[in-house]
N, C-alpha and C positions, 0 to 999 in steps of 0.2 A: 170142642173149642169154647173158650171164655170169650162172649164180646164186652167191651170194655165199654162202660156206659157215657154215650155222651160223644165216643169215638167212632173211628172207622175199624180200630183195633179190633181182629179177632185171634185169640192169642191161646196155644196147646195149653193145655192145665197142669203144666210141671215146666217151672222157667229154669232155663241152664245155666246154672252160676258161673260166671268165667274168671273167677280168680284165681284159680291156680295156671292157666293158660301164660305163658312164659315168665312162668316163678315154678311149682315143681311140676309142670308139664311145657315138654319141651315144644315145637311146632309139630311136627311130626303126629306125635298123641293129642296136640289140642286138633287138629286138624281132623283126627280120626274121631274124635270126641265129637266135633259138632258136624260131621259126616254123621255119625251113626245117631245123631240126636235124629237130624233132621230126615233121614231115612227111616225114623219109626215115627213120624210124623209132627216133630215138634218144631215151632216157630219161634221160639221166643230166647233169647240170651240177654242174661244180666251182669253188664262189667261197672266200671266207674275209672275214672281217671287216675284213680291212687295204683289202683293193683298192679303193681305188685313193690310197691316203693319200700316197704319191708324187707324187702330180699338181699340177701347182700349182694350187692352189686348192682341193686339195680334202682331206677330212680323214680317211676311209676309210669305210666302210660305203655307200660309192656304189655299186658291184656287185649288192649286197642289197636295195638299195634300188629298181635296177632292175628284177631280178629277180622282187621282190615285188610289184611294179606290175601287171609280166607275168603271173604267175599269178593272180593276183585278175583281170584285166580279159579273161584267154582263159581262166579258168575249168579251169586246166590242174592244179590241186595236186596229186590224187589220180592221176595220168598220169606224175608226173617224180618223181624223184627226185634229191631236192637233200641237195647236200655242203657243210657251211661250216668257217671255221675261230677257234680262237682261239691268244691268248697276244702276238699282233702289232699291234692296234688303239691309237694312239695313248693314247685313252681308256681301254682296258683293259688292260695291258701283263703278261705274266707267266701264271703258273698256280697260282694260290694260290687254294684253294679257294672264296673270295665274288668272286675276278674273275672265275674261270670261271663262275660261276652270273650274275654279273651281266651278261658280255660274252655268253653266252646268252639275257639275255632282251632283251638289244638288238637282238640278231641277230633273234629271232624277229620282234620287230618289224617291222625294217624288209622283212625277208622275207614278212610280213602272212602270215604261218601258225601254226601249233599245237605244231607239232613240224617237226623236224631230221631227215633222216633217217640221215644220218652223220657224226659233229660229231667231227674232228679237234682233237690237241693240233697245235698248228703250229709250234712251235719249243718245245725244251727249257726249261727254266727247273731249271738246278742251284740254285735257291736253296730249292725246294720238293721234299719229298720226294716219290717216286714213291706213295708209300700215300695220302698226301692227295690230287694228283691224279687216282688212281684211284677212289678212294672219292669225289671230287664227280663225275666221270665217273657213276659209277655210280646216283648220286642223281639225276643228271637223267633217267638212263633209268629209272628206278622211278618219277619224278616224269610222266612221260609228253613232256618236252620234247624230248627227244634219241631215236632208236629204235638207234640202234647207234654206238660206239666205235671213235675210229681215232686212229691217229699219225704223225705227220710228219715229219720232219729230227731223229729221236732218234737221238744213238750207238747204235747195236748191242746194246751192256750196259745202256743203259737201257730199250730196249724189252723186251728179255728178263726184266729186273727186273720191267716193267710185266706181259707173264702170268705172271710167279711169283706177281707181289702177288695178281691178279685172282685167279688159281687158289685158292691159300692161304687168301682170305678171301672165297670165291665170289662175286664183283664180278662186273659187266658185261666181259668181256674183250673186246679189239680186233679187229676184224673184219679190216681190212684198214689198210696201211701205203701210206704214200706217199713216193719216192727219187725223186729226179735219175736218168734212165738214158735213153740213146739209144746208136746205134751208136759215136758220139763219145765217151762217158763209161758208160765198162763195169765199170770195176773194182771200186770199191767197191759199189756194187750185187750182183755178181757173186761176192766173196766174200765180204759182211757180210749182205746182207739178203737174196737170194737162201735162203740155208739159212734166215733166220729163217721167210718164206711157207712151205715145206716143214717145217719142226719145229713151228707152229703152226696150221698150214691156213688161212691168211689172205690173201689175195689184196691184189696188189699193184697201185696206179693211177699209172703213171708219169708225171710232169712233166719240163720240160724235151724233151718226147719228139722235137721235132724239133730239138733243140741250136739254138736262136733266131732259125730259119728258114734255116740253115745245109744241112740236110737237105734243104729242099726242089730243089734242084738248080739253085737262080739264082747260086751262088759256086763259079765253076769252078777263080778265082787270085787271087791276093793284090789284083791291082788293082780285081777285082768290089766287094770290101768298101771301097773307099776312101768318106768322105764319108757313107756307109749311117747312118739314125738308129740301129740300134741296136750299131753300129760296139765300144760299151763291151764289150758280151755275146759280140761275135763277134769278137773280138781273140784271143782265148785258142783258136781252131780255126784261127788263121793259120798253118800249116805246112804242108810239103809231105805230109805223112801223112794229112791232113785230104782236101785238095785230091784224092789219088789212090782216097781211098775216096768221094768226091763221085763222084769216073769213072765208078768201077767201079758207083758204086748209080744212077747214071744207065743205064748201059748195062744193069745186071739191069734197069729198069723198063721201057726201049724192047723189052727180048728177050719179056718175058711183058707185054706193051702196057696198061703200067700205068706210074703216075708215079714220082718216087722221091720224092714224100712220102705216098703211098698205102704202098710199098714198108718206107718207114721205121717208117711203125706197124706195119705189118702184122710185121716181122722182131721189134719188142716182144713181138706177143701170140704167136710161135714159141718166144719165150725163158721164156713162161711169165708174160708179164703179164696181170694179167685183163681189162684196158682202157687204154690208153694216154690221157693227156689232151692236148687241142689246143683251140687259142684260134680264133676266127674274125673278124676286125673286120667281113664282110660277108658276104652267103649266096654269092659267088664262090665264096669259097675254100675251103667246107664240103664241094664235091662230091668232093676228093680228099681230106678227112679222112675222111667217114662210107665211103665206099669201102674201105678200109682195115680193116673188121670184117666184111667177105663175103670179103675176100682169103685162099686159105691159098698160100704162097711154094711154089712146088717144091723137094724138096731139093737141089739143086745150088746154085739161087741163094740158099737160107740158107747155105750153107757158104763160097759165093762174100764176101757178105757177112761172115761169121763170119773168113776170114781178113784180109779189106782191113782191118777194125776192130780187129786183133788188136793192135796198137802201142796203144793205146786198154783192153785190158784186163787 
């Protein structure tokens, strides 16, 4: 277990992403999904208020909705720890201080709980100042609905502004940050928010973490991805650099008889993540994520890795 610095938070080391949970998993499979999460010992689920407003037909808070069902009906609240988010909600759009409070108590709703226990800003909103944001943040954890503070896809200099503000005017300050990072996309990670987790002590929950199943070792060449539904996402790892670190992180998993998407988180939490996030649409494909938090990589095959991805950082 990750204890989250600063919290009461002690949180499995592979967080369950729930955005597919009623978008391409129906109740039933999200149901089984976080049944067999939490049966191989994991506590932790990461949704957000949008998911799944992409989907046709659907208008977002379906995730939360799911999820809220689950807890209520397996009596599981007090056992997991749930992550949401705002700023992205068709209905609640932004971070101005009464949307946050309001896209809050939607959330709780549909969640059918009391409290948050780590409620993310999710996308920047330059139109609102970092003091206001902070200060409804703040309000909601005094208010008892939110228990801890985080942030998502902030420039750099915003998040930094955010613990100056907190500090300066003893607010709730952020617990932990969420980036894009896997072996395929290093860089900004690596030099932007990397030092931020180390100058603030906040722990990081990476997304993206298997670059959109790219990682898991089913695209060896350009012809694998032909046709692939999600062909959009994985356009952009079409190069031969991609292709040879796929090799090489195949071949580290056959040598220590582990897969290369076990391998792929596992080389996240070497780098200093606290928990890497991964989706599941079925309890299949859960036994090589949760794997992935009892892994520690030997040092050779981190460096092995460390160089194949080095075009990448």
């Amino acid at each position: 277990m990750y204890q989250v610095k600063g919290t009461e938070l002690s949180v499995f080391e592979l967080v369950l992403g729930a955005n597919t949970f009623g978008w391409t998993s129906d109740k039933a499979d999200s149901f089984a999904v976080m049944d067999a999460y939490c049966e191989a010992g994991g506590n932790f689920i990461d949704t957000a208020d949008v998911y799944s407003a992409w989907g046709e037909g659907l208008k977002g808070g379906e995730s939360e909705g799911v999820i809220g069902n689950w807890l209520t009906e397996r009596k599981h609240r007090d056992q997991v720890v749930i992550a949401t988010k705002v700023s992205q909600h068709p209905d609640f759009p932004g971070l101005a201080p009464a949307n946050i409070k309001a896209a809050c108590e939607a959330s709780l709703k549909r969640l059918k709980t009391d409290y948050i226990d780590l409620y993310y800003a999710h996308f920047d909103d330059n139109k609102t100042p970092i003091a206001e944001m902070a200060a409804a943040f703040d309000s909601l954890v005094k208010e008892g609905k939110i228990r801890y503070v985080a942030m998502s896809n902030f420039s750099p200099e915003r998040m930094r502004e955010w613990f100056q503000v907190a500090t300066d005017a003893n607010l709730a300050k952020p617990v932990a940050i969420q980036n894009q990072y896997n072996l395929l996309y290093r860089k900004q990670f690596e030099k932007d928010y990397s030092p931020i987790c180390a100058d603030f002590g906040v722990a990081e929950f990476s997304y993206f973490s298997l670059a959109s199943g790219f990682l898991t070792g089913k695209y060896r060449k350009a012809e694998d991805l032909a046709g692939k539904e999600r062909s959009d996402f994985l356009s952009e790892y079409n190069r031969p650099e991609s292709f040879a670190l796929v090799d090489a992180l195949v071949k580290v998993a056959e040598e220590i008889g582990s897969t290369p998407t076990t391998v792929s988180l596992a080389w996240l939490r070497s780098k200093g993540v606290a928990a890497p996030i991964a989706s599941a649409r079925n309890p299949q494909q859960l036994k090589d994520l949760v794997a992935s938090a009892s892994l520690s990589l030997p040092t050779a095959a981190i460096a092995t890795l460390d160089e194949k991805s080095q075009p990448f950082a």
